[in-house]
Biopython code that builds the backbone (N, CA, C, O; Angstrom):
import numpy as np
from Bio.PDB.StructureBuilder import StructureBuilder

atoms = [
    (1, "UNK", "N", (0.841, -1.179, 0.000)),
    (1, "UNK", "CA", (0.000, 0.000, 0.000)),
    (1, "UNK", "C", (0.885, 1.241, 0.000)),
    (1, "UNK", "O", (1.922, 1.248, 0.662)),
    (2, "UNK", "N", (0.532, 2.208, -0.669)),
    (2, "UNK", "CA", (0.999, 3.403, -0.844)),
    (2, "UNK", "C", (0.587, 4.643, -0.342)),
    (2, "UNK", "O", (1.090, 5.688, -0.757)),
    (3, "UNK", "N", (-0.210, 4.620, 0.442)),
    (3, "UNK", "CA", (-1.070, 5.365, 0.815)),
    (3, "UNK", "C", (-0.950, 5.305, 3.092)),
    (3, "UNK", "O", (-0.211, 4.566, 3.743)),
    (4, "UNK", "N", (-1.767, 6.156, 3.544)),
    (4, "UNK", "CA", (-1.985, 6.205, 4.705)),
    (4, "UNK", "C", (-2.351, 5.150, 5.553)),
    (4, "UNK", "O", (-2.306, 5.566, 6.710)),
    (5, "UNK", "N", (-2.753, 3.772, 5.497)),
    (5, "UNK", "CA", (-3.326, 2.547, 5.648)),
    (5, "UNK", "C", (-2.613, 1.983, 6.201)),
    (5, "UNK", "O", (-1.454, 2.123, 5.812)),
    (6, "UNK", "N", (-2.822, 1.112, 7.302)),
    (6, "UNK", "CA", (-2.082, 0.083, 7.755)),
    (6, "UNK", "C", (-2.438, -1.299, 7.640)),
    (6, "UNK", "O", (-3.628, -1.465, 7.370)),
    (7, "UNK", "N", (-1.629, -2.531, 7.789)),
    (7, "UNK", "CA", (-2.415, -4.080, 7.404)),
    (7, "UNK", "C", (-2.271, -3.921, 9.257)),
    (7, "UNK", "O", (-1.300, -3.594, 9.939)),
    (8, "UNK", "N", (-3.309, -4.206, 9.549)),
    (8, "UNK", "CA", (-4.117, -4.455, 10.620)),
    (8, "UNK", "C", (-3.622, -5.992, 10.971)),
    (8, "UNK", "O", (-2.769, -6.111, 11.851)),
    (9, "UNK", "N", (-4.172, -7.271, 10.254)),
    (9, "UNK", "CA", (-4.231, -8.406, 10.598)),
    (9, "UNK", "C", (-4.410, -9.186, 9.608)),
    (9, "UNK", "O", (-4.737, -8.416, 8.705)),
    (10, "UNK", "N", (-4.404, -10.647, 9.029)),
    (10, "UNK", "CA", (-4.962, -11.267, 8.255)),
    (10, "UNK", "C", (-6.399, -11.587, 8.258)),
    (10, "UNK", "O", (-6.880, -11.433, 9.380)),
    (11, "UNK", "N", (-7.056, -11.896, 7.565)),
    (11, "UNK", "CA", (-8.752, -11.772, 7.975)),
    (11, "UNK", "C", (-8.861, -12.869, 8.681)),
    (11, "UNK", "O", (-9.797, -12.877, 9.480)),
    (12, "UNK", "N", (-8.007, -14.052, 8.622)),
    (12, "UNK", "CA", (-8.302, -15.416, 9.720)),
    (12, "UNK", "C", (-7.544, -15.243, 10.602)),
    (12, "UNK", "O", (-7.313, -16.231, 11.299)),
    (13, "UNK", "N", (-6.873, -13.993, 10.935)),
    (13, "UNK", "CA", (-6.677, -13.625, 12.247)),
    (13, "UNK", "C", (-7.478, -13.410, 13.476)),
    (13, "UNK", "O", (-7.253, -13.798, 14.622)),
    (14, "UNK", "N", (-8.556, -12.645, 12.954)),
    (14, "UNK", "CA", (-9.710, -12.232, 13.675)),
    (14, "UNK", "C", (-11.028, -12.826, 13.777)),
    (14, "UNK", "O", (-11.849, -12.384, 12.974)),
    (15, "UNK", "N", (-11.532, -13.975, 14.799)),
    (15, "UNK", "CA", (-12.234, -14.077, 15.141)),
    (15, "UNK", "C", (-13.767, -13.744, 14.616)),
    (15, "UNK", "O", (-13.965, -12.543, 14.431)),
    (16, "UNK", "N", (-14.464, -14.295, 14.449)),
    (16, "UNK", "CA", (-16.169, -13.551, 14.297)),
    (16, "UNK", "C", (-16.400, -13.314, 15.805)),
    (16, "UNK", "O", (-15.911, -14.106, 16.610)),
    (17, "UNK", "N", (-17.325, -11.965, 16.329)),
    (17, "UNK", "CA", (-17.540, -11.700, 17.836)),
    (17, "UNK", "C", (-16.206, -11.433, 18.528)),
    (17, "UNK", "O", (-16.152, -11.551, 19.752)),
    (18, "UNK", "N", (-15.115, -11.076, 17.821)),
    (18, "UNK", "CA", (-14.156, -10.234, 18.525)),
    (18, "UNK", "C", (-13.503, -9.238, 18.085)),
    (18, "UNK", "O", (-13.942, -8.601, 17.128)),
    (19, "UNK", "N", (-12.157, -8.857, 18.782)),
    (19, "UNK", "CA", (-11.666, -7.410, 18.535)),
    (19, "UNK", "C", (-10.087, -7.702, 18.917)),
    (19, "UNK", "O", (-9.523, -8.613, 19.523)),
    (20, "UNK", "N", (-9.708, -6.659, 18.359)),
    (20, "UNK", "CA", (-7.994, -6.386, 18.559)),
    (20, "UNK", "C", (-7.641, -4.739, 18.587)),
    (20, "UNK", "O", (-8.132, -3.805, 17.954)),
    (21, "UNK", "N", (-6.668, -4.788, 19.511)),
    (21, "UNK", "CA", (-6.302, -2.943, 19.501)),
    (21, "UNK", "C", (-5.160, -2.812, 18.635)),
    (21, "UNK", "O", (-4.327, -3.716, 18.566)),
    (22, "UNK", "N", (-5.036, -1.453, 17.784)),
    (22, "UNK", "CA", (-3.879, -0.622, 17.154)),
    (22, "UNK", "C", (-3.626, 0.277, 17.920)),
    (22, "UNK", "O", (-4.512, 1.031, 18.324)),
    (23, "UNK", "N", (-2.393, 0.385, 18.275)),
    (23, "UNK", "CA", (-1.465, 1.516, 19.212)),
    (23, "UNK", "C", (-1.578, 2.150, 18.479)),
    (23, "UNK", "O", (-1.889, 1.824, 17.333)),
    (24, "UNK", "N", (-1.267, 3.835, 19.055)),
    (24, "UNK", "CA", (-1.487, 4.798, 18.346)),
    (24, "UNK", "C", (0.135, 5.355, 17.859)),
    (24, "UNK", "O", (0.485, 6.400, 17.311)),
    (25, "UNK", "N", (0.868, 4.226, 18.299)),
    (25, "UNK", "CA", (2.491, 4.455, 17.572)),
    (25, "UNK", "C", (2.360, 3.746, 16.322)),
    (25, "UNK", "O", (3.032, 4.001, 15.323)),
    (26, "UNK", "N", (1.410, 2.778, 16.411)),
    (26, "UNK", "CA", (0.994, 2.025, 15.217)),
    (26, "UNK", "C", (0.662, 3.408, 13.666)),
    (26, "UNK", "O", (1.184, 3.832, 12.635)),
    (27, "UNK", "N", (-0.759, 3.601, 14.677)),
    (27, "UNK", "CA", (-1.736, 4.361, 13.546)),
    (27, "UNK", "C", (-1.316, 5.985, 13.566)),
    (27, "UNK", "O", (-1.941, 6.611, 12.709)),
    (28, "UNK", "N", (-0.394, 6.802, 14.356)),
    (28, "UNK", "CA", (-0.291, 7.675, 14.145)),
    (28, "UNK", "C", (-1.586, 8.709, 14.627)),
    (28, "UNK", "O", (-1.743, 9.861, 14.225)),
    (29, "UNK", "N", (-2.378, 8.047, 15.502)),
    (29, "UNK", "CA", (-3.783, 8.564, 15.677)),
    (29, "UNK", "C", (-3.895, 9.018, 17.008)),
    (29, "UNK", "O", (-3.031, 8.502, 17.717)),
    (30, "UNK", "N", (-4.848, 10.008, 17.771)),
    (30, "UNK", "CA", (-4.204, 10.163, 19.169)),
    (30, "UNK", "C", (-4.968, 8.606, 20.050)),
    (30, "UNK", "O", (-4.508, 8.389, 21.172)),
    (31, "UNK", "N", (-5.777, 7.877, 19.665)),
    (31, "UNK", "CA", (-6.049, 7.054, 20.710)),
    (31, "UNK", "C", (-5.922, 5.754, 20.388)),
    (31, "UNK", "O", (-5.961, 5.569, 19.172)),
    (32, "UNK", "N", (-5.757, 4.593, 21.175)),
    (32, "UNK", "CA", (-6.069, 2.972, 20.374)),
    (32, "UNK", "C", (-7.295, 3.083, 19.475)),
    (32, "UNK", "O", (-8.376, 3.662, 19.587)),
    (33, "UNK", "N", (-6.753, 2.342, 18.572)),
    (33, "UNK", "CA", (-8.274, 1.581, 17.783)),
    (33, "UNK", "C", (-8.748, 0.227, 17.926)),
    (33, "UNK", "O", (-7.793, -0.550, 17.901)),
    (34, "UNK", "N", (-9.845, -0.344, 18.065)),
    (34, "UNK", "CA", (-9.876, -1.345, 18.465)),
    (34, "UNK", "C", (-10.890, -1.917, 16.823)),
    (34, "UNK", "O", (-11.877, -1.364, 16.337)),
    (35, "UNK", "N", (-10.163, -3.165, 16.336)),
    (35, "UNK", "CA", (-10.912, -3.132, 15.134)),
    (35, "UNK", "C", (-11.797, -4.688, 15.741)),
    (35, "UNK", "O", (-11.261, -5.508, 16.486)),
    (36, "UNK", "N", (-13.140, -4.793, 15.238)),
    (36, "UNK", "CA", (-14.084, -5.201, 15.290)),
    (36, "UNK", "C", (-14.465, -6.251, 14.166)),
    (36, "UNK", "O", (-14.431, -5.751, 13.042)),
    (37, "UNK", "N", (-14.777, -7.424, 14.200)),
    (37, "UNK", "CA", (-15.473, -8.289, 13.201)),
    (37, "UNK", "C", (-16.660, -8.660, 13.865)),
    (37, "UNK", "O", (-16.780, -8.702, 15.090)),
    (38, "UNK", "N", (-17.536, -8.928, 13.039)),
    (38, "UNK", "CA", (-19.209, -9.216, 13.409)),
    (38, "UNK", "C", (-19.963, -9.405, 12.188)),
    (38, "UNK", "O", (-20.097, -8.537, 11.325)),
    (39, "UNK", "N", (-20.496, -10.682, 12.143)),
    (39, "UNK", "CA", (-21.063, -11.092, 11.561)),
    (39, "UNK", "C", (-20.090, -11.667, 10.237)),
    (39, "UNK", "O", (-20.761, -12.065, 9.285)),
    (40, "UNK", "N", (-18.958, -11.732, 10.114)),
    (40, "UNK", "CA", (-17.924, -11.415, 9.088)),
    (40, "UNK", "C", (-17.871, -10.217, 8.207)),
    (40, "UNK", "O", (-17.574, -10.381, 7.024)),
    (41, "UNK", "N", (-18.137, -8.993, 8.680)),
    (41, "UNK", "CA", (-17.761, -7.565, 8.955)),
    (41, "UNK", "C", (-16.919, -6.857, 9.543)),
    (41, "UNK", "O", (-17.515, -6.177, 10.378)),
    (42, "UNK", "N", (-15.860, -6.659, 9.547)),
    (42, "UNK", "CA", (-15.161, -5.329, 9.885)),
    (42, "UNK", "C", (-15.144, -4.188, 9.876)),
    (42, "UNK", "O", (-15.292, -3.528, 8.847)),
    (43, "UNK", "N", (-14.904, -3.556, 11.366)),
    (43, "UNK", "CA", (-15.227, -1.726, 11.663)),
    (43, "UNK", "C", (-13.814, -1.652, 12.295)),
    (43, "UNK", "O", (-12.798, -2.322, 12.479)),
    (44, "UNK", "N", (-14.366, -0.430, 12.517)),
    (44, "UNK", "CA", (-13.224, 0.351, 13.721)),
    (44, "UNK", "C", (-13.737, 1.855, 14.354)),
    (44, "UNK", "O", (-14.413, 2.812, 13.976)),
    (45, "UNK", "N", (-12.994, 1.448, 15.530)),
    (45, "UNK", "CA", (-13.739, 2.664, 16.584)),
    (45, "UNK", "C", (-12.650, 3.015, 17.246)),
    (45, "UNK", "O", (-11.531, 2.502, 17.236)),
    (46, "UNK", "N", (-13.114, 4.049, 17.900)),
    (46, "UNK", "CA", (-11.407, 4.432, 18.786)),
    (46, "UNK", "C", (-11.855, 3.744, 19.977)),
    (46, "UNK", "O", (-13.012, 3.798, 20.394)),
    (47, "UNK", "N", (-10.805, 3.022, 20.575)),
    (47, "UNK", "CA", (-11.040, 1.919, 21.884)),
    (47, "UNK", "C", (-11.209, 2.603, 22.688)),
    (47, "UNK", "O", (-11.056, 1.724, 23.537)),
    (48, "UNK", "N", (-11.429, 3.563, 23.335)),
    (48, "UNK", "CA", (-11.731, 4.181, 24.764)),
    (48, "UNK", "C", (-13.609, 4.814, 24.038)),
    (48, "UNK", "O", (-14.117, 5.436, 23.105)),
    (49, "UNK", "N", (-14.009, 3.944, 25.526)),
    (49, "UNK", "CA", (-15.688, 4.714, 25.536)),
    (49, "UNK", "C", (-15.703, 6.397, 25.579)),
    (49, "UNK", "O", (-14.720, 7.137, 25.593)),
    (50, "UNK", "N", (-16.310, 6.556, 25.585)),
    (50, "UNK", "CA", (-16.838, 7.884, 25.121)),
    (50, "UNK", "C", (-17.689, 8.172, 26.691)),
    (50, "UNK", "O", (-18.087, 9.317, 26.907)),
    (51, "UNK", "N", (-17.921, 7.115, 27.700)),
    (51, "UNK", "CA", (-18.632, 7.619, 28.663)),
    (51, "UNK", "C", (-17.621, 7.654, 29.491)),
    (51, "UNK", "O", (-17.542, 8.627, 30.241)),
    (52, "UNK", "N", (-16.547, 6.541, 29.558)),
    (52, "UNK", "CA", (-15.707, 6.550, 30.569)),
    (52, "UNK", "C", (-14.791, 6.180, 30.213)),
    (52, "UNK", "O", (-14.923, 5.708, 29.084)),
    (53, "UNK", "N", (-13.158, 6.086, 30.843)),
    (53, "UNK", "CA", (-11.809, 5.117, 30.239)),
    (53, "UNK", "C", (-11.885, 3.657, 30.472)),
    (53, "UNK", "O", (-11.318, 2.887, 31.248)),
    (54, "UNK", "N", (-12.977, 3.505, 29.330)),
    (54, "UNK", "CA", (-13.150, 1.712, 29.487)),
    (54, "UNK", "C", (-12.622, 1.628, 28.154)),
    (54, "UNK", "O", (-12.780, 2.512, 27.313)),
    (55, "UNK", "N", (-11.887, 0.375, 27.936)),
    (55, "UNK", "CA", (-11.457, -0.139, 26.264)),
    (55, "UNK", "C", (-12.916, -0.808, 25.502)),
    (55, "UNK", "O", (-13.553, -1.699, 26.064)),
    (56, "UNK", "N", (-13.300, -0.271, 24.236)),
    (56, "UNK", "CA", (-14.403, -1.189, 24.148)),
    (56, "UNK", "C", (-14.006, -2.417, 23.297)),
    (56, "UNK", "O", (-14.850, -3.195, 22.852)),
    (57, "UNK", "N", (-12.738, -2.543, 23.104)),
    (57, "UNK", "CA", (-12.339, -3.693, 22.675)),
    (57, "UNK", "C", (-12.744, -5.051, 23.816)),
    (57, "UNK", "O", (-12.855, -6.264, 23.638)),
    (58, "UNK", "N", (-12.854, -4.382, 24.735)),
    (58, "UNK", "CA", (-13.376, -5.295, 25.949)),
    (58, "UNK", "C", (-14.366, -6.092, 26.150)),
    (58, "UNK", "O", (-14.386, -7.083, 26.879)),
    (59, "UNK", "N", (-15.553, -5.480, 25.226)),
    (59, "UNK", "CA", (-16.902, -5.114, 25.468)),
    (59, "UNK", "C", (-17.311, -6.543, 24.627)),
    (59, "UNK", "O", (-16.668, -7.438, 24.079)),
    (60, "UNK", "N", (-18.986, -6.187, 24.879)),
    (60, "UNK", "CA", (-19.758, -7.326, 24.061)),
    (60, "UNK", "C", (-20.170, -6.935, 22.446)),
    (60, "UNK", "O", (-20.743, -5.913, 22.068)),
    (61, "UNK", "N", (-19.704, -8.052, 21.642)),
    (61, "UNK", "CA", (-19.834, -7.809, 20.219)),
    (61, "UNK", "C", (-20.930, -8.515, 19.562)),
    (61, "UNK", "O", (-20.631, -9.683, 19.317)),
    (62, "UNK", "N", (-22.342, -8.103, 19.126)),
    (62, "UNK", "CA", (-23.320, -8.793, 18.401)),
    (62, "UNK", "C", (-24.232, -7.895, 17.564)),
    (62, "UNK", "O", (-24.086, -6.684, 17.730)),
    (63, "UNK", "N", (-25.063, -8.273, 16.773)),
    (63, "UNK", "CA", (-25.910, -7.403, 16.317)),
    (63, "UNK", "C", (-25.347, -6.013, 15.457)),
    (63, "UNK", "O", (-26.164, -5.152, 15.130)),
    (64, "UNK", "N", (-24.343, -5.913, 15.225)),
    (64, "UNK", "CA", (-23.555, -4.497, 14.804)),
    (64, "UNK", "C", (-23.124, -3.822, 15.579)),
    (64, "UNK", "O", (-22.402, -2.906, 15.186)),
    (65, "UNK", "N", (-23.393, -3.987, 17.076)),
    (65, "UNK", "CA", (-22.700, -3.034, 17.591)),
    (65, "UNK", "C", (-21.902, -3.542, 19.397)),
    (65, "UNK", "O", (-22.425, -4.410, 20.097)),
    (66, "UNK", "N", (-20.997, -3.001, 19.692)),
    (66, "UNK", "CA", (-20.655, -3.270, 20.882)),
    (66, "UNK", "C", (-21.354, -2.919, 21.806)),
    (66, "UNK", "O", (-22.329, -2.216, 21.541)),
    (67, "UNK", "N", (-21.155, -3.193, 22.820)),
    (67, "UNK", "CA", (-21.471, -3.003, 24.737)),
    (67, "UNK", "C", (-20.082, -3.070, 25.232)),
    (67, "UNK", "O", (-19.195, -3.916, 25.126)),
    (68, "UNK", "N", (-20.195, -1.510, 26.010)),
    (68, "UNK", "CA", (-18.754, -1.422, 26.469)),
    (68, "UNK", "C", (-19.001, -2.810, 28.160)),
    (68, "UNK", "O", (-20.051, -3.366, 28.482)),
    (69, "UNK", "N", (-17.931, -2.910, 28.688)),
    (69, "UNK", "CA", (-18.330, -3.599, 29.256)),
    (69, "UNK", "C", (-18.285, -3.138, 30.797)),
    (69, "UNK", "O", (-18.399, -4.046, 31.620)),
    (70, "UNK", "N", (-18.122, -1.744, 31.308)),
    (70, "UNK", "CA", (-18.157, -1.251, 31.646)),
    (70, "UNK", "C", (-19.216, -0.492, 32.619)),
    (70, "UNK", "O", (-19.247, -0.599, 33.845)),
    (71, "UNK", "N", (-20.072, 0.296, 31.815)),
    (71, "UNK", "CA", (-21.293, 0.469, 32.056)),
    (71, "UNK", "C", (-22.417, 0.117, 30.849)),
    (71, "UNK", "O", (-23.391, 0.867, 30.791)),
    (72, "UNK", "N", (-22.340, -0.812, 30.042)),
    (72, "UNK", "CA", (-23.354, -1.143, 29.233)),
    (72, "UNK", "C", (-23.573, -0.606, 28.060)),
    (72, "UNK", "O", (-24.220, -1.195, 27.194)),
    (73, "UNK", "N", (-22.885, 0.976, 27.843)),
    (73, "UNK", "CA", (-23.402, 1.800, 26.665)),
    (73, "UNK", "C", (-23.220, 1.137, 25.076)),
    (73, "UNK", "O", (-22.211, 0.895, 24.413)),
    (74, "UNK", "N", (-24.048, 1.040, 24.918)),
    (74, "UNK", "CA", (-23.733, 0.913, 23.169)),
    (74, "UNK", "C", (-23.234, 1.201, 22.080)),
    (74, "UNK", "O", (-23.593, 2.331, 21.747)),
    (75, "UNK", "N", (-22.574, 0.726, 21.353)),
    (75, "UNK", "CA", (-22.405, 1.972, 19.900)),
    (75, "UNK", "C", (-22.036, 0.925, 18.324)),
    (75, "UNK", "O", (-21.405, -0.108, 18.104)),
    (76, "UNK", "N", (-22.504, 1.495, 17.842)),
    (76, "UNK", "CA", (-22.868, 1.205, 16.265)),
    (76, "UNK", "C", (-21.326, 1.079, 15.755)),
    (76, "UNK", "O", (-20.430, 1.918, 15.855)),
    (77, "UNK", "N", (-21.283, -0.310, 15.140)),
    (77, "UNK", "CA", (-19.919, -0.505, 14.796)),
    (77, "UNK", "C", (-19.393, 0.228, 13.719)),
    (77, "UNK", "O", (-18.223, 0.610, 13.674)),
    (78, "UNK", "N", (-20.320, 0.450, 12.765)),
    (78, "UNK", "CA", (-20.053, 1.170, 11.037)),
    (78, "UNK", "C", (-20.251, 2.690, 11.771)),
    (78, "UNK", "O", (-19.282, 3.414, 11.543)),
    (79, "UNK", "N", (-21.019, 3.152, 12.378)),
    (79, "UNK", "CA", (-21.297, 4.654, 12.710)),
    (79, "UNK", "C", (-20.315, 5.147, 13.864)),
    (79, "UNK", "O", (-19.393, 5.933, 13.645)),
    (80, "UNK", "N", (-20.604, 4.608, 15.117)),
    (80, "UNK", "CA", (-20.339, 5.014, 16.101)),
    (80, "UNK", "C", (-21.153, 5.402, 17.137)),
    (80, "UNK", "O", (-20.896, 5.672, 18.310)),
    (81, "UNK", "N", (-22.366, 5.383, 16.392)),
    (81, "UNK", "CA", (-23.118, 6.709, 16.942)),
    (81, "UNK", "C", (-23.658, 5.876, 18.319)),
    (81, "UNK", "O", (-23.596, 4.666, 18.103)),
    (82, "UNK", "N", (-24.127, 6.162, 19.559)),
    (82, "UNK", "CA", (-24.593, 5.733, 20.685)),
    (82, "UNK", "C", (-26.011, 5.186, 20.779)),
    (82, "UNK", "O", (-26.961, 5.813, 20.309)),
    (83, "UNK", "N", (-26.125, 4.194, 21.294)),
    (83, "UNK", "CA", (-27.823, 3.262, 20.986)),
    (83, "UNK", "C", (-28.364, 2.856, 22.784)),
    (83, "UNK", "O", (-29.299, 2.158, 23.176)),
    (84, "UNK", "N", (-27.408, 3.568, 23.486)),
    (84, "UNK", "CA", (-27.378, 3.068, 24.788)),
    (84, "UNK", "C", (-26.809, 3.767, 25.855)),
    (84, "UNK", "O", (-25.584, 3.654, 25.901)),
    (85, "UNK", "N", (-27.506, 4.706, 27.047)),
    (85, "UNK", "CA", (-27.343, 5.482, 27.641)),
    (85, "UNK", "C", (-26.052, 4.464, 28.795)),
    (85, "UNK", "O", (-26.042, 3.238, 28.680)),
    (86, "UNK", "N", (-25.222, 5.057, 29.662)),
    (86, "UNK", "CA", (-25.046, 6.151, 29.956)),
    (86, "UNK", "C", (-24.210, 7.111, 28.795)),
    (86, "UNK", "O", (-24.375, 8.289, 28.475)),
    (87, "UNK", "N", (-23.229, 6.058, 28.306)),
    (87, "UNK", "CA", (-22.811, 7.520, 27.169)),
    (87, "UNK", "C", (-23.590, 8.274, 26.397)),
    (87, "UNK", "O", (-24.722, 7.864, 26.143)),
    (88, "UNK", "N", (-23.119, 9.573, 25.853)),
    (88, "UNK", "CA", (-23.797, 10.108, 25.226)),
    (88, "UNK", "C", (-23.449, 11.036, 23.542)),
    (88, "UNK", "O", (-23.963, 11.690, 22.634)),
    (89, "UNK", "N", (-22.238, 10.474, 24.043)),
    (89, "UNK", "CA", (-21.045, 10.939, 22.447)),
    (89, "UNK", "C", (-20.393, 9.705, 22.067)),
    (89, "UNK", "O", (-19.654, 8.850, 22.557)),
    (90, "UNK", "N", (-21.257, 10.104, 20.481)),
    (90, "UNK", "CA", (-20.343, 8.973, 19.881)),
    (90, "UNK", "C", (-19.065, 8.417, 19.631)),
    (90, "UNK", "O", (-18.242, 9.328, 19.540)),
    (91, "UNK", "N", (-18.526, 7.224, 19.473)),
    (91, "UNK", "CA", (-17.074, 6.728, 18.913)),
    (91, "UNK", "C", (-17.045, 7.336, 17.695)),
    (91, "UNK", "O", (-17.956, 7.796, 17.006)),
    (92, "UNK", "N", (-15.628, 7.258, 17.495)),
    (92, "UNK", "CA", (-14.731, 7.408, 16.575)),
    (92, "UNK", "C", (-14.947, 6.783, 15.830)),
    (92, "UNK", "O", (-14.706, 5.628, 16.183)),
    (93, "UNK", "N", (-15.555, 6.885, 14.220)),
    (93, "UNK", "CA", (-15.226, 5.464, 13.055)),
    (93, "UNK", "C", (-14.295, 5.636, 12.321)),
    (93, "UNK", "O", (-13.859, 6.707, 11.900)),
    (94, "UNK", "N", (-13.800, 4.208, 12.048)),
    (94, "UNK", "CA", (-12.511, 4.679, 10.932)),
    (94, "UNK", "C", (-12.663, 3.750, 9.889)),
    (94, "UNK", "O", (-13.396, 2.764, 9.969)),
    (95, "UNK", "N", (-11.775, 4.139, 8.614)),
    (95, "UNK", "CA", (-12.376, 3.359, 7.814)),
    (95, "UNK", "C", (-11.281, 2.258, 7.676)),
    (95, "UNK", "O", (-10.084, 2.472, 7.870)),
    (96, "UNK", "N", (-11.938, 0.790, 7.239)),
    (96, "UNK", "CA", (-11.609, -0.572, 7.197)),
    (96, "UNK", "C", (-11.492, -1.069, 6.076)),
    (96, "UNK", "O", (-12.459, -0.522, 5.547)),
    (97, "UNK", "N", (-10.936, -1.855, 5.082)),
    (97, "UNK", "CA", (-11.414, -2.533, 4.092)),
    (97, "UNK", "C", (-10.628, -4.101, 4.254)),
    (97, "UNK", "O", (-9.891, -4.398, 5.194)),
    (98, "UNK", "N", (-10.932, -4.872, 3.266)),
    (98, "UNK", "CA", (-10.678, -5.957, 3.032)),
    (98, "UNK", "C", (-9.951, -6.164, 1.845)),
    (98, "UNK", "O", (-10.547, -6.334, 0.782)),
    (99, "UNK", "N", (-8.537, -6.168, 1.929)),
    (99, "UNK", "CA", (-7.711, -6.915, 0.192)),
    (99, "UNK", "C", (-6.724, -7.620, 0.379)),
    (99, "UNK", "O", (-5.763, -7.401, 1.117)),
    (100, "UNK", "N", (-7.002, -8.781, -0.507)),
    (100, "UNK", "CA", (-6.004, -9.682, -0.491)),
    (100, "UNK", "C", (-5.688, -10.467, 0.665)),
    (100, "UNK", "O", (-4.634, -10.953, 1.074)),
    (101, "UNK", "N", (-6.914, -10.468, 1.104)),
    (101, "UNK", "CA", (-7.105, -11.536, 2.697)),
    (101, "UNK", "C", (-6.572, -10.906, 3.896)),
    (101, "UNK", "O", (-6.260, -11.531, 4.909)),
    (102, "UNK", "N", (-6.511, -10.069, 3.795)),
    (102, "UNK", "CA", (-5.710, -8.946, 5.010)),
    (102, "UNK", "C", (-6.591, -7.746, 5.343)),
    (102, "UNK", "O", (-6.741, -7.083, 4.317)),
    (103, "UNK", "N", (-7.201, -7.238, 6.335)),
    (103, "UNK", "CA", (-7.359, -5.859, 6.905)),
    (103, "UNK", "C", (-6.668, -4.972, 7.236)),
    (103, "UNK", "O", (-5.939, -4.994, 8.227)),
    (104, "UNK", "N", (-6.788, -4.068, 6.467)),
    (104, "UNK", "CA", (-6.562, -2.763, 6.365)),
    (104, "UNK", "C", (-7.529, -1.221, 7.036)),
    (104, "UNK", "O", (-8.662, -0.772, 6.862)),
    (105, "UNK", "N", (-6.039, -0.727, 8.031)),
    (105, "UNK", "CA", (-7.501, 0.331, 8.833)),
    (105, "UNK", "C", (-6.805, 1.815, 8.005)),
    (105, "UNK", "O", (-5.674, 1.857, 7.520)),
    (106, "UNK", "N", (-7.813, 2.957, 8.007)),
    (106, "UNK", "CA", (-7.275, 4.215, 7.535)),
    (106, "UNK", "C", (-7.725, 5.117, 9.025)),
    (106, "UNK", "O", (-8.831, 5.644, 9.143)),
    (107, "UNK", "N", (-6.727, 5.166, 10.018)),
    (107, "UNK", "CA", (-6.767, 6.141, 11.016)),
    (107, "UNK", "C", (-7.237, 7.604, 10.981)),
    (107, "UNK", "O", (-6.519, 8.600, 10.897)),
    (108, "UNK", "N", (-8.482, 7.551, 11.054)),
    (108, "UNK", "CA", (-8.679, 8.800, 10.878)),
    (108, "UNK", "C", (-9.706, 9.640, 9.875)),
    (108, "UNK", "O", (-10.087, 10.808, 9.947)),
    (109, "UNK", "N", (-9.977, 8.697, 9.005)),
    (109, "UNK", "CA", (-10.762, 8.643, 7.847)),
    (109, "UNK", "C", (-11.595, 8.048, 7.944)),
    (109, "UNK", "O", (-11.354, 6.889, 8.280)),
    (110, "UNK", "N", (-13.123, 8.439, 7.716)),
    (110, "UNK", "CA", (-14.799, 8.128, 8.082)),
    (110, "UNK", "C", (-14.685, 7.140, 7.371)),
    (110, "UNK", "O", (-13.673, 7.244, 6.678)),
    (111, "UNK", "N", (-15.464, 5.827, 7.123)),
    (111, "UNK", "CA", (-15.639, 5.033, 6.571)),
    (111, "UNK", "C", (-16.234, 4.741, 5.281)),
    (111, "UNK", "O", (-17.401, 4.460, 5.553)),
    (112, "UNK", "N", (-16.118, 4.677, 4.368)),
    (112, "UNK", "CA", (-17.132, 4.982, 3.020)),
    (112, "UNK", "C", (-15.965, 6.027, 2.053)),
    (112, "UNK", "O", (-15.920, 6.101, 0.825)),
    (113, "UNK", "N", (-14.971, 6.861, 3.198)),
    (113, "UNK", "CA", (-14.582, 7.996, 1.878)),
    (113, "UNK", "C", (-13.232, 7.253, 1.395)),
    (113, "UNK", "O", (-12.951, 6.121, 1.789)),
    (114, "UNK", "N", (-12.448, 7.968, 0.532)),
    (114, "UNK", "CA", (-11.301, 7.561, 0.536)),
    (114, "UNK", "C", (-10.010, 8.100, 1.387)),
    (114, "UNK", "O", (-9.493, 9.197, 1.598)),
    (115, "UNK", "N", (-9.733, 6.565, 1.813)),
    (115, "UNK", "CA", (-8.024, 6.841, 2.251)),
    (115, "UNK", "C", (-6.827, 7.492, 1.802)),
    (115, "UNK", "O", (-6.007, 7.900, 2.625)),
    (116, "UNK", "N", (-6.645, 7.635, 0.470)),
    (116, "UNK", "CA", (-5.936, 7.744, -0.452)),
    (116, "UNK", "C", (-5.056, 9.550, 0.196)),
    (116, "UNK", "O", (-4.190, 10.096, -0.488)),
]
sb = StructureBuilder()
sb.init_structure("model")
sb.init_model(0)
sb.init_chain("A")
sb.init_seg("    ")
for serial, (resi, resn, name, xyz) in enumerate(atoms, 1):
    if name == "N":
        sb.init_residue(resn, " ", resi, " ")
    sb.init_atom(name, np.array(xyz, "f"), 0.0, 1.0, " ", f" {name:<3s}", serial, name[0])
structure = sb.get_structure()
């Protein structure tokens, strides 16, 4: 890759219903990322909740979205956005793709646009 992107993991690295963190010496980003598979889908969020300093790499993974494990809050794996009080600000999304059997995260970059 030529571009801003990092290879994350191989895709049979990661689990269905789990997660792994990127240091931010990794991604150049100010916080961990914790990347996400579900359902055989990949996201990414910045690993610290948004309600409190919980990792939500921690958390429960189903349905699209995590549960920090913490205090319960929710959030949308592709969005971020919050589905579950006590937090109330959304995660971080970043964008993910899939090539050549490997994941790839773009730190920093919404999901859908380009990395490039």
């Amino acid at each position: 890759m030529t571009d801003n992107s990092v290879r994350v993991c191989a895709v049979t690295d990661l689990a269905d219903g789990s997660a792994l963190t990127v240091s931010p010496e990794t991604t150049g980003w100010n916080d961990t990322i914790a990347v996400f598979r579900d359902a055989g889908n990949f996201y990414a969020l910045d690993d610290t909740c948004t309600h409190e300093e919980s990792s939500l790499s921690e958390g429960w993974i189903e349905d699209g979205a995590v549960e920090c494990a913490a205090h319960q809050s929710r959030f949308d794996l592709a969005t971020g956005a919050v589905s579950c009080l006590p937090a109330t600000r959304a995660a971080c999304p970043h964008r993910v793709e899939v090539r050549d059997g490997a994941v790839w995260l773009w730190a920093g970059v919404a999901p859908g646009t380009s990395g490039a």
